[in-house]
C-alpha positions as CSV (number, residue, x, y, z in Angstrom):
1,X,-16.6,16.8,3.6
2,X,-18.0,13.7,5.7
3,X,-18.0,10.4,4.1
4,X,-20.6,9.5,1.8
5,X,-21.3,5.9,2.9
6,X,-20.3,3.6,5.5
7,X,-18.8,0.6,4.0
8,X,-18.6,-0.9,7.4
9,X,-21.7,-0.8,8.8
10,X,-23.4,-2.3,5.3
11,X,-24.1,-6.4,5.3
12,X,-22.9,-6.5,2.0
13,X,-19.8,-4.3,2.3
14,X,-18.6,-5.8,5.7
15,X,-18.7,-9.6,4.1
16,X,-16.7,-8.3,1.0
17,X,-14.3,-6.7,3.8
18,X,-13.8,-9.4,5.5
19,X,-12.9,-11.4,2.3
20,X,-10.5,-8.4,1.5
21,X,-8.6,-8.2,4.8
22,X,-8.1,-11.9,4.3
23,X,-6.5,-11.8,0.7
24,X,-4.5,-8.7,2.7
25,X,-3.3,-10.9,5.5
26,X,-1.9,-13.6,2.9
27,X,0.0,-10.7,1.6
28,X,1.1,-9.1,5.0
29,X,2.4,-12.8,5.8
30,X,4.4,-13.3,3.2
31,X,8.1,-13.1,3.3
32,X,8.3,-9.4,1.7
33,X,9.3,-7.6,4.5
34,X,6.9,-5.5,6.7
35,X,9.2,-2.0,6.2
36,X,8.5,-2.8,1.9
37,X,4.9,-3.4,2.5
38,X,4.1,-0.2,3.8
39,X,6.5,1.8,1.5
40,X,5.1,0.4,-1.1
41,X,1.3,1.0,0.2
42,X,1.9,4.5,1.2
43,X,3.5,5.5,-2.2
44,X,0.3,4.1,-4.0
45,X,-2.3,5.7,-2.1
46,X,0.0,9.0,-1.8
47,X,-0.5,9.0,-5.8
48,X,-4.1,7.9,-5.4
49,X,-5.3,11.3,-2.9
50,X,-5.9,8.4,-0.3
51,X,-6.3,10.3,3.0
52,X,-7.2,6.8,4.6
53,X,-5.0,5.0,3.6
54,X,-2.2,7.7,3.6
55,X,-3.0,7.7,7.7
56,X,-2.8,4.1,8.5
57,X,0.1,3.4,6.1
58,X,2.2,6.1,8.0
59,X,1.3,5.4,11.5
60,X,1.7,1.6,11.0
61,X,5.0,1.7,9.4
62,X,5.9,4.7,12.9
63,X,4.7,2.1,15.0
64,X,6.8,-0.6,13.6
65,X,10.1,1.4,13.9
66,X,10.0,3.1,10.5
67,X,12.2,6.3,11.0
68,X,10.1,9.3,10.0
69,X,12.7,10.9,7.8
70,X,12.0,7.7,5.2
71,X,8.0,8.7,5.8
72,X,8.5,11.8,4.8
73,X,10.7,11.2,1.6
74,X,9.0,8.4,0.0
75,X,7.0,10.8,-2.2
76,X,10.2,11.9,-3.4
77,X,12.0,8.8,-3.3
78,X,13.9,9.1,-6.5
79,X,15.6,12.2,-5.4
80,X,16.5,10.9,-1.8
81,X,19.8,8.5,-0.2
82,X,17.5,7.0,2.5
83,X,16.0,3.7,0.5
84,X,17.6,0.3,-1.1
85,X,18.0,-0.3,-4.2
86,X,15.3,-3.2,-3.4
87,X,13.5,-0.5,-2.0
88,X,13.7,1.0,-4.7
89,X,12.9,-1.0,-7.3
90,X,9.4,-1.9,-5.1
91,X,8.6,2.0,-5.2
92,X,9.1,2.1,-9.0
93,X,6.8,-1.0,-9.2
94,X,4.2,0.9,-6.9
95,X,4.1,3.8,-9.3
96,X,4.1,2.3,-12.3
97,X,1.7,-0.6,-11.4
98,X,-0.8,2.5,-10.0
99,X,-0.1,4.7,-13.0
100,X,-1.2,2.5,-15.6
101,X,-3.3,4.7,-18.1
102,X,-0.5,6.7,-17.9
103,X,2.0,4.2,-19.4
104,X,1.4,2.3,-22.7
105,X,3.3,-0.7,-21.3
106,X,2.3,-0.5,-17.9
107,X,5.1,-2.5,-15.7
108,X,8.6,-0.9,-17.6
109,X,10.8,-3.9,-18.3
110,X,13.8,-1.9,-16.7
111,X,11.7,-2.0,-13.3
112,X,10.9,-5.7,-13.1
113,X,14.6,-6.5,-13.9
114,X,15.3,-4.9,-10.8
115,X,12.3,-6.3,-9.0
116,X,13.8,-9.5,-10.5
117,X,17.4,-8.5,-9.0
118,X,16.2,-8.0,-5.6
119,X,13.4,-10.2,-4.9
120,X,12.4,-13.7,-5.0
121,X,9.5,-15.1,-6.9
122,X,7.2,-15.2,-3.3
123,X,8.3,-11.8,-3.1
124,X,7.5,-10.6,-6.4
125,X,4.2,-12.4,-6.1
126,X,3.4,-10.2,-2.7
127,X,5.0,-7.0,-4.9
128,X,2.0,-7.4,-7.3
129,X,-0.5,-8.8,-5.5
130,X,0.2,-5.9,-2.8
131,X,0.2,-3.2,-5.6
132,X,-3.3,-4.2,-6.4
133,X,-4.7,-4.8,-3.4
134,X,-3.5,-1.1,-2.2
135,X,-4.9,1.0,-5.7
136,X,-8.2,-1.1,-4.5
137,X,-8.2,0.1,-1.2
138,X,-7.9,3.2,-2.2
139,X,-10.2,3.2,-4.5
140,X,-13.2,1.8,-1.9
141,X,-12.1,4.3,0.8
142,X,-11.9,7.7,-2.2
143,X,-15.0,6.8,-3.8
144,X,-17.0,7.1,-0.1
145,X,-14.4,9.6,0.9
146,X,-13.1,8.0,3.7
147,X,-11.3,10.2,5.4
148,X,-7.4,10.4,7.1
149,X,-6.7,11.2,10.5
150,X,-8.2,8.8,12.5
151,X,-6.6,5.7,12.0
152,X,-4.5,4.0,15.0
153,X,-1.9,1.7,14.6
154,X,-3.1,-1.5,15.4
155,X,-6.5,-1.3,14.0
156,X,-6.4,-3.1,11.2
157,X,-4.7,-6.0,13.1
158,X,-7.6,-5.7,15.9
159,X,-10.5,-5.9,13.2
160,X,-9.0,-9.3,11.4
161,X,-8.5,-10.6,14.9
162,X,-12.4,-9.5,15.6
């Protein structure tokens, strides 16, 4: 299935993305670290069907050291050794922050106890802001079915620097 609609070659669409990617960059400068960031964005558009995002989540976090063992097991992470318990706790806020209609309370309090463990309050702020950002992304990029595959690392980083 091509995609249904270019979002970046669309006046409209490229001035919202370019307000976007700059909420994103507040986010990817923040002092949650890099490795967390694209855990936590993989494992929300691996719940979301994100193909796009999926792509560019994985290579980034390959091309930024990220063993692929860890790639491979964060859609399992529950029932794997290889993350933190900060890790962790991220990854439960990822799913649960993603999964909301299917959670009457949304956020469990057990998870933001250990968000609140591990994480500073700049930290946590990047945790939810991040969360939102990615079901977002995923959303604009499932919607015009934006499709995985194509993404190289670097390109996001090369289009904010455009």
């Amino acid at each position: 299935m091509d995609a249904r609609f270019n979002l970046f070659e669309n006046e409209l669409a490229a001035r919202f993305a370019k307000r976007f990617a700059g909420a994103a960059l507040v986010i990817h400068d923040s002092p949650l670290p890099k490795s967390t960031q694209e855990l936590v964005s993989l494992r929300a558009s691996q719940i979301n069907g994100c193909g796009h995002c999926v792509d560019m989540h994985v290579k980034e976090a390959a091309a930024a050291g990220e063993s692929a063992v860890r790639l491979h097991l964060v859609a399992a992470w529950r029932e794997s050794t290889v993350f933190t318990e900060a890790e962790q706790a991220a990854l439960a806020l990822a799913e649960e922050g993603t999964r909301l209609a299917d959670a009457h309370s949304g956020v469990s309090d057990e998870t933001w106890a250990q968000l609140r463990k591990h994480y500073d309050e700049d930290q946590i702020a990047a945790l939810v802001c991040l969360v939102a950002m990615i079901n977002a992304a995923n959303r604009l990029a499932v919607i015009v079915h934006q499709k995985g595959g194509s993404y190289e690392a670097g390109m996001f980083a090369a289009a904010l620097n455009a």
